[in-house]
C-alpha positions in Angstrom: 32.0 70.7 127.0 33.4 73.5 124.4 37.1 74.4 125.0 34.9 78.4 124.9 32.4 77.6 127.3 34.8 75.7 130.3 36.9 79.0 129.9 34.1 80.9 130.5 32.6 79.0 133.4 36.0 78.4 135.1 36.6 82.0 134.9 33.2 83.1 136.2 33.7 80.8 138.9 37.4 82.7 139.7 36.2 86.3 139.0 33.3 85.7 141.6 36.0 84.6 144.5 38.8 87.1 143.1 37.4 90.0 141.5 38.4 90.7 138.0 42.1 92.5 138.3 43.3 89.9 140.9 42.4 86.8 138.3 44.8 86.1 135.8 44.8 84.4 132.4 47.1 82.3 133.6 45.1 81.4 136.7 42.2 80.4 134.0 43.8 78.0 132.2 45.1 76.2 135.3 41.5 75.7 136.6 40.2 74.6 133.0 44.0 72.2 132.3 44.2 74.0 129.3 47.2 76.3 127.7 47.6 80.2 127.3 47.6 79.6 123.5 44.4 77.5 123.6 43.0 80.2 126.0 44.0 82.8 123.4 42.6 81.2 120.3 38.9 81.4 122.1 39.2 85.1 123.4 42.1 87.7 122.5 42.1 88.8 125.9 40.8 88.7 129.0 38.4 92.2 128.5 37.5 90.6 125.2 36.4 87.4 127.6 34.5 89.6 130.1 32.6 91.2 127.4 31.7 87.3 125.9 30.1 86.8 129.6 28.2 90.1 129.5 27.0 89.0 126.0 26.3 85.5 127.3 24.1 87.0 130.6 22.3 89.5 128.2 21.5 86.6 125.5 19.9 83.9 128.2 18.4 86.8 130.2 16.5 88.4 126.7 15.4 85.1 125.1 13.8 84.1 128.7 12.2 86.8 128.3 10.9 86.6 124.9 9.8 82.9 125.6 7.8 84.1 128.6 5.8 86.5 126.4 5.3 84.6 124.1 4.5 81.2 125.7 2.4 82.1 128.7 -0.8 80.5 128.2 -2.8 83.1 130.4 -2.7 86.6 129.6 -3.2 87.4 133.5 0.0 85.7 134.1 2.6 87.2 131.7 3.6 90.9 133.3 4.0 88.8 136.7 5.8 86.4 135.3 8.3 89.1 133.4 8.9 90.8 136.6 9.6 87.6 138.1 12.2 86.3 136.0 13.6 89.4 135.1 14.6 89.9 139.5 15.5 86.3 139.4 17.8 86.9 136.7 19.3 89.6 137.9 19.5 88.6 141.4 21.4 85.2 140.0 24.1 87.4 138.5 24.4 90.1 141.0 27.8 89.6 142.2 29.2 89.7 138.9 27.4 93.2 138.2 28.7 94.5 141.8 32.3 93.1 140.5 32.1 94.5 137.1 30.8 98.1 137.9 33.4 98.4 140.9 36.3 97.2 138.5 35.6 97.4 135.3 34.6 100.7 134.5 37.1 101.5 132.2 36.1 98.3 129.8 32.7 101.3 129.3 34.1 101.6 125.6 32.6 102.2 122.4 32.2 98.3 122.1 30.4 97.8 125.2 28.5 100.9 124.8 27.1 100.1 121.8 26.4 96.1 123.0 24.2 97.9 125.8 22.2 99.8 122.9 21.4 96.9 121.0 20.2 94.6 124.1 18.5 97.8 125.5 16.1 97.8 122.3 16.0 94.0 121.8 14.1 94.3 125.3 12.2 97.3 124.3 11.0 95.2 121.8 10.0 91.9 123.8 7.9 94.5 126.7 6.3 96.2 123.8 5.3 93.1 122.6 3.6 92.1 125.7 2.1 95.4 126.5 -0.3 94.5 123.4 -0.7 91.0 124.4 -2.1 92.4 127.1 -3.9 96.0 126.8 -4.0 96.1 123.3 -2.1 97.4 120.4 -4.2 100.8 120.4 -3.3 101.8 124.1 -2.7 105.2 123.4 0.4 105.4 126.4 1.8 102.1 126.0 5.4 103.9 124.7 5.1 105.3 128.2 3.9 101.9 129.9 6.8 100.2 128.2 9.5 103.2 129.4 8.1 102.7 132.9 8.3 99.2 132.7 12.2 99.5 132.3 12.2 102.1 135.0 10.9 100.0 137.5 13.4 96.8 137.0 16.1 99.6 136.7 15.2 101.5 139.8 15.0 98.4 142.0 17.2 96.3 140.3 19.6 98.5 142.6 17.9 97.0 145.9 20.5 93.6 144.6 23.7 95.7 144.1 23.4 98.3 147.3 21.7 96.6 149.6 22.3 93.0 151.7 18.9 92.2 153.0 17.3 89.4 151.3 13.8 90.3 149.1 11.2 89.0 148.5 10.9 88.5 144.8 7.3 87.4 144.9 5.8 90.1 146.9 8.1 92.8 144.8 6.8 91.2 141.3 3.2 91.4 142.5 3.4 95.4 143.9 5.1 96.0 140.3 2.3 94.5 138.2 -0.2 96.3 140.5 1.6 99.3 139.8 1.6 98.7 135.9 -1.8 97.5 136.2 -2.9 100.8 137.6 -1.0 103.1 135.1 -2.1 101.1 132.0 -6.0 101.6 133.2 -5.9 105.6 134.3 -2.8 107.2 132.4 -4.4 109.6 129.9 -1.8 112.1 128.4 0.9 110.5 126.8 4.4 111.9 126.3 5.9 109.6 123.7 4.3 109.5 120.0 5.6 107.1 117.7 7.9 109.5 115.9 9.8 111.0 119.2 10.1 107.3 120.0 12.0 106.6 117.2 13.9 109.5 116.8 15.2 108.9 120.1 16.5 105.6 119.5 19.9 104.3 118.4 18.3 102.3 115.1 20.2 99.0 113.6 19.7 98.9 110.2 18.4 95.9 108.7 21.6 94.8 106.9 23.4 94.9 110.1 21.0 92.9 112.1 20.8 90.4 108.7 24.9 90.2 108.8 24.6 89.5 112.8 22.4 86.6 112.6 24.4 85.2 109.5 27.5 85.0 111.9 25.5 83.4 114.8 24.0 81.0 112.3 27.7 80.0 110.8 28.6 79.6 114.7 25.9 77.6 115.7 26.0 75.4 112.8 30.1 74.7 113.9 29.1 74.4 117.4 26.2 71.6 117.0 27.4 69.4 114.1 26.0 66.5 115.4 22.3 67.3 115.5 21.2 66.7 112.1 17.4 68.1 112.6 19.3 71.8 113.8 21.9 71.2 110.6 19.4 70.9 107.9 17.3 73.7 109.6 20.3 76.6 110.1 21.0 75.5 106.6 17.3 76.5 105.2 17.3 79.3 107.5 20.1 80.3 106.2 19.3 80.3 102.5 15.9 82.3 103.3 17.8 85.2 104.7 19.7 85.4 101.3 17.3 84.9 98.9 13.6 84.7 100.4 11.3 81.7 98.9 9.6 79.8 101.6 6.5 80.6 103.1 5.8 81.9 107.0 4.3 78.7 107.5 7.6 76.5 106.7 9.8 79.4 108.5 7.7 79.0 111.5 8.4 74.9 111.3 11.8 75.5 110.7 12.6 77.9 113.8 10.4 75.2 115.9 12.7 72.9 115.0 15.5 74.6 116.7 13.7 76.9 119.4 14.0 74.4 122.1 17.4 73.3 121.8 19.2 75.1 124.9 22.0 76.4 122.7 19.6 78.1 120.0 17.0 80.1 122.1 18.7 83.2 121.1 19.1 82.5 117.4 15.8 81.6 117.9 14.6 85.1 119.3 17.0 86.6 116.8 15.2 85.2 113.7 11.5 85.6 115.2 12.2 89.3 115.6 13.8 89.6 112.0 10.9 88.2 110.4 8.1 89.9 112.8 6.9 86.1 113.3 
């Protein structure tokens, strides 16, 4: 195992019997046998850490996601599905969001803000996407669908962090796809156009999301030297980003090369997006 993930287990592991302030560094490296010096060549601190595990939820959470839109076979299946996943996700990391938001508030900085942004349109994005799997890509409300969407995990996402009865996650994805269902088929006055929509949003320029997915790439390829196959196709990858020359069809072989590796699922999602594949 990776000297960054143990720390990052072992301390998810402490944080969830301890809470945040009561866990030290030092604590940390005692569970994972380590040093303080090895701990602080992996993270500069232990904020810096907690914001690694908040990326870490949002990656596997967002690339589930995007894998369950994309590869459900049945179009009948995919909003349940979503909803599903989404509450089981969530419900998996609930303690560490009740832990966070009763601790941590201060950690809300510029940093974090702006790492909420860009997972916040990344799953715009992925429930866009399957509103016109699904209805179409001429539904005249689906900016509204997709905001209402959101509103719905959001609103009883909360039923996890104030609340100790146990749910049925089943019955609650099924009343939210009839819900949808029912708003898709008889909403008739949108409130979102195209243009508001975009206004409204906090945009990341193409540059930056090229630069991001460089540094991923250069981390990945250090992180999984010895599988040959991902090498040569991070390598490839790589060079199309700089200097464009292969077709969509070799692209697409390339990312299936690496999509189903467990450690390049966001890459993966990363890439797909970038390319509009």
């Amino acid at each position: 195992m990776m000297k960054k993930q143990l720390i990052m287990e072992k301390a998810l592991e402490l944080f969830a019997k301890q809470g945040f302030e009561a866990t030290s560094v030092q604590q940390i490296t005692e569970q994972c046998g380590i040093s303080k010096g090895a701990f602080y060549l992996a993270f500069k601190s232990k904020d810096e850490l907690i914001l690694s595990l908040i990326d870490h939820f949002m990656m596997q959470f967002t690339s589930d996601l995007d894998c369950i839109v994309r590869d459900t076979e049945e179009t009948n299946e995919v909003l349940y599905k979503f909803y599903y996943s989404n509450f089981s996700s969530f419900y998996k990391y609930s303690d560490f969001a009740k832990t966070f938001m009763k601790e941590q508030t201060h950690t809300f900085n510029e940093e974090f803000i702006l790492k909420i942004h860009y997972y916040d349109s990344q799953l715009e994005k992925i429930i866009l996407c399957m509103i016109e799997r699904i209805y179409g890509k001429n539904l005249p409300v689906k900016l509204d669908i997709m905001y209402s969407i959101k509103g719905f995990t959001n609103i009883y996402s909360h039923l996890f962090l104030f609340s100790q009865v146990p749910f049925d996650l089943h019955q609650l994805a099924q009343s939210l796809v009839e819900k949808t269902e029912l708003l898709a088929k008889h909403a008739k006055v949108p409130f979102l156009t195209e243009e508001l929509y975009q206004n409204a949003k906090h945009p990341v320029t193409e540059e930056q999301q090229k630069e991001k997915i460089l540094e991923i790439i250069d981390q990945k390829t250090d992180e999984l030297k010895d599988d040959s196959i991902v090498q040569e196709s991070f390598s490839l990858l790589k060079q199309q980003l700089h200097e464009p020359a292969f077709s969509p069809a070799i692209v697409k072989g390339l990312l299936e090369n690496i999509r189903h590796h467990p450690n390049c699922q966001w890459i993966t999602y990363l890439l797909q997006s970038y390319w509009k594949i």
